[in-house]
C-alpha positions in Angstrom: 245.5 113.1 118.9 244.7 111.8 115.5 245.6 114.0 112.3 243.7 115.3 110.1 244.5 116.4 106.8 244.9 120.5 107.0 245.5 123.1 104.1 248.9 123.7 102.9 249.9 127.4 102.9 251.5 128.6 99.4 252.7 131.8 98.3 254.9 132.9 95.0 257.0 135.9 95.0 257.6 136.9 91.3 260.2 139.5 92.5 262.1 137.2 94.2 261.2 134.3 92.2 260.5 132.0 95.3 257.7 129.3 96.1 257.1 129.1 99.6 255.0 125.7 100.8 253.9 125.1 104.3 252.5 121.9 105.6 250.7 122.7 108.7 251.2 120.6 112.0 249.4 117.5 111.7 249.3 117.2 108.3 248.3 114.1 107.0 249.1 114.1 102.9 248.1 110.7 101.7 248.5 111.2 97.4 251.7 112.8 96.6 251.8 117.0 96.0 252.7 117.5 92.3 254.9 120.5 92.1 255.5 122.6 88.9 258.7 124.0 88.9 259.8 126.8 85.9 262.5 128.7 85.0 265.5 129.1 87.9 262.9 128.4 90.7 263.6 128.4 94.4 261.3 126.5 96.5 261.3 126.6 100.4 259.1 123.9 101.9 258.6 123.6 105.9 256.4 120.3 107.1 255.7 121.4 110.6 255.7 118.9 113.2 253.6 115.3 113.6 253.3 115.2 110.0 253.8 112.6 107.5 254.1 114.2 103.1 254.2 113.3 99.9 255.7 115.1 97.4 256.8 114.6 93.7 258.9 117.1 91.9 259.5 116.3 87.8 261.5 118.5 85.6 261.2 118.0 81.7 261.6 121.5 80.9 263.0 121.7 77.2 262.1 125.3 76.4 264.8 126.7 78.1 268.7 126.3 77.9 269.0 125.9 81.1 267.3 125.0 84.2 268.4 126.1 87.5 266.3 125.1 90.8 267.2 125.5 94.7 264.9 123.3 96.6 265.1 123.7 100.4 262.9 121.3 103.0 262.9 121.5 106.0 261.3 118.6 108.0 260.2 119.2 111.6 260.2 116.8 114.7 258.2 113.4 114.4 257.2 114.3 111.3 258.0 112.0 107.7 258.3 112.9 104.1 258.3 110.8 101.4 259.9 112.6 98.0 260.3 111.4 94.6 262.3 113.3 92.3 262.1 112.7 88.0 264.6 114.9 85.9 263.3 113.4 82.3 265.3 113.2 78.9 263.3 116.7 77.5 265.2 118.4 80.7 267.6 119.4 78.1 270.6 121.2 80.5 269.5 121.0 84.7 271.4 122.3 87.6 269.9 121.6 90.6 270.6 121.8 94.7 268.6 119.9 97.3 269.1 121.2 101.0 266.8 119.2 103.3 267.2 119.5 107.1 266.1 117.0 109.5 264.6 117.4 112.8 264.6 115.2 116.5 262.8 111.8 115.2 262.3 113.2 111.6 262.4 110.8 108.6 262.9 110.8 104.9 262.6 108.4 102.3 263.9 110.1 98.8 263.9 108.6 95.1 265.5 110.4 92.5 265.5 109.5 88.9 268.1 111.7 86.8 267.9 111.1 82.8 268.3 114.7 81.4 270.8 115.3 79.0 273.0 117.3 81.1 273.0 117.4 84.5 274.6 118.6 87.9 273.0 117.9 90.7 273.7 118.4 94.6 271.7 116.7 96.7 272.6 117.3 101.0 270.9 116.1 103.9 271.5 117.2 107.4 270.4 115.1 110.0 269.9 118.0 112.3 267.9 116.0 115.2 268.3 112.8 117.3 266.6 109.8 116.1 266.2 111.4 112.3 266.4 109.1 109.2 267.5 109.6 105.5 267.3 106.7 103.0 268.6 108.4 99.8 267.9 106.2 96.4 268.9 107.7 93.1 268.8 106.2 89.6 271.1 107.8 86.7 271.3 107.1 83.3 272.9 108.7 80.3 273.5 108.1 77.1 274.5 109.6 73.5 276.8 112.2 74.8 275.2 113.2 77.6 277.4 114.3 81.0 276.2 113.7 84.5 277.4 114.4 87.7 275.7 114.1 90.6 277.0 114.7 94.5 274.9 112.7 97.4 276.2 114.1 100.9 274.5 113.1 104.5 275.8 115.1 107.7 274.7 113.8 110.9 275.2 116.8 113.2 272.9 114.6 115.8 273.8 111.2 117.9 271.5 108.0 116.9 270.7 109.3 113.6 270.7 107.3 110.7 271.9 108.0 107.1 272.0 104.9 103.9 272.5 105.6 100.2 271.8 103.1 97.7 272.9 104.8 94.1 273.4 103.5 90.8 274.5 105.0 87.3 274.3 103.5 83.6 276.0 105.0 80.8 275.6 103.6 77.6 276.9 105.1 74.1 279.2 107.9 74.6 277.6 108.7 78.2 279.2 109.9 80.9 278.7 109.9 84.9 280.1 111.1 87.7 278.8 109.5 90.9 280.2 111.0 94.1 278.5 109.5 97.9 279.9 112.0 101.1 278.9 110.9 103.9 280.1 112.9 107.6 279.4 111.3 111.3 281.0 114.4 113.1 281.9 114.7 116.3 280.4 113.6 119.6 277.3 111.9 117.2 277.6 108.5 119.2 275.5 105.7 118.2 275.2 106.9 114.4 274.7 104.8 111.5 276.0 105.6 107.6 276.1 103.5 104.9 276.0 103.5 100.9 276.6 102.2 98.2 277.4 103.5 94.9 277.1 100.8 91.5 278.2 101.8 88.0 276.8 99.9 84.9 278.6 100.8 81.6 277.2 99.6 78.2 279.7 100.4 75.6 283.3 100.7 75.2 283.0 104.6 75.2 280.7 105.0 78.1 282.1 105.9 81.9 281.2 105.8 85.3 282.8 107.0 87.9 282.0 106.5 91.6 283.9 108.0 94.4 282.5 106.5 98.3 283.2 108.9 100.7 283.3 108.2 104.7 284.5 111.1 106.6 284.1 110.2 110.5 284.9 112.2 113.9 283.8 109.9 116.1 284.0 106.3 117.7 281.2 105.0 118.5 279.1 104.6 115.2 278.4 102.0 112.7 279.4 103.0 109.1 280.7 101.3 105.8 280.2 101.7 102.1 280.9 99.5 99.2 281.2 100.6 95.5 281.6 98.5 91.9 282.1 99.3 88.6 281.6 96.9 85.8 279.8 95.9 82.4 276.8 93.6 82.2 278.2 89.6 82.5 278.8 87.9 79.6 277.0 84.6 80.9 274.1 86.4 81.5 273.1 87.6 78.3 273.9 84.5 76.5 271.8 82.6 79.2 268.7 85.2 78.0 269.3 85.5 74.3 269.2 81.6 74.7 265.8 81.6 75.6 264.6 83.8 72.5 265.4 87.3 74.1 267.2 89.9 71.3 270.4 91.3 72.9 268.4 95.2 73.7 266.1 92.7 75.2 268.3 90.8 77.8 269.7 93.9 78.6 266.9 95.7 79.2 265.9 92.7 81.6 269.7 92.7 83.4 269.4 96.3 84.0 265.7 96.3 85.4 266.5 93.6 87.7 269.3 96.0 89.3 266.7 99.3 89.4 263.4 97.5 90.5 264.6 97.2 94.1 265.0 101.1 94.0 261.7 101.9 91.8 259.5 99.3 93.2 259.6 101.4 96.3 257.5 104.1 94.5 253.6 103.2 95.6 251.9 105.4 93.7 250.8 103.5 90.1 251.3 106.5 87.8 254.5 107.8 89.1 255.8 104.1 89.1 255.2 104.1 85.6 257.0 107.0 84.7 260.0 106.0 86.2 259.7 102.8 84.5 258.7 104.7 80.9 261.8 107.0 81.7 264.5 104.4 82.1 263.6 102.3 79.5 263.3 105.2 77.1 267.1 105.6 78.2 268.4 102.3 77.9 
């Protein structure tokens, strides 16, 4: 049967202080969902089955001290969501937990930006069904004396699923970051794949990254690995650049984007591409 696109189902509870999204089965979302998301939000979103989303969450929030938001997805069986997440500089203090939970054949392609001030952030996928898929992409930056620390965990509780992190933090001035990948094949999940890997990029002598790969497997017959590295920007490289006329913020700028761009340039929509892109270089 061919889909159509249907209406989504919303509802607010001010007493509660909960958004509650519904994507009905069959949905076909083509342009991605803007959500607005204010003060200490929880948001519960169910895409029912044979559906294929796009949703993009951005928090710049300055007016408040701090920002707390629970997001909770649920993705149901055949069905795809594509999500992009961008926590801007004006977010000035964010604390945020994504839950999303995978069904049989369920996919999810997610792209987080984080470039707040201050930041924790818990981001968990559970690959609930067989067949389900998570590629989990995040981009972190601080600076000044910003802190960030951000947790990445995919569970396979299901046997030929398929979980793969690609992460990367820059901390530049007196930044700080905290990268931490956890990923869990457990037991009797035969024929599951896990990967990730975790790259730090520091800037200044002050700056630190800190990435901490985590395998954590229960059972034989999987494929998994992880890889992580730590360094500052190659001395070759910038001399190469600033050889050719580039000013040092400029071959840096370059050396940097060239390590992003395989993560943003997965973004197909024009103006949220250019957000990212106006957010990162704003930070670096």
């Amino acid at each position: 049967m061919e889909r159509q696109q249907k209406s989504i189902v919303e509802n607010y509870s001010e007493k509660r202080d909960i958004h509650n999204i519904i994507f009905k089965e069959n949905s076909l979302i083509n342009e991605f969902k803007h959500i607005d998301v204010k003060e200490k939000n929880t948001i519960k979103i169910k895409i029912e089955r044979n559906s294929e989303v796009n949703i993009f969450l951005s928090l710049s929030k300055k007016e408040y001290e701090e920002n707390f938001l629970f997001l909770d997805i649920e993705v149901f069986e055949n069905s795809k969501l594509n999500y992009i997440l961008l926590v801007n500089e004006n977010a000035v203090n964010q604390n945020t937990h994504h839950q999303f939970s995978l069904h049989k054949n369920a996919k999810l392609n997610m792209i987080n930006g984080f470039f707040s001030k201050e930041l924790k952030s818990i981001v968990s996928v559970d690959l609930n069904g067989e067949g389900s898929e998570v590629l989990l992409n995040s981009v972190v930056i601080s600076s000044d004396k910003s802190n960030q620390s951000i947790d990445s965990k995919i569970t396979h509780y299901a046997p030929n699923s398929y979980g793969d992190m690609y992460n990367i933090a820059i901390a530049k001035d007196q930044g700080k970051v905290t990268l931490n990948g956890i990923e869990k094949i457990k037991k009797g999940n035969f024929q599951a794949n896990s990967f990730q890997t975790l790259k730090g990029i520091i800037l200044s002598d002050k700056a630190t990254v800190e990435v901490n790969p985590i395998l954590l497997i229960d059972e034989y017959d999987v494929k998994a690995g992880h890889g992580a590295t730590i360094g500052k920007i190659e001395e070759e490289q910038m001399y190469y650049l600033q050889s050719r006329g580039l000013t040092k913020l400029e071959a840096e700028k370059m050396i940097i984007n060239s390590y992003i761009n395989p993560i943003v340039d997965k973004i197909n929509d024009e103006d949220i591409h250019k957000d990212f892109e106006r957010a990162i270089n704003k930070k670096i």
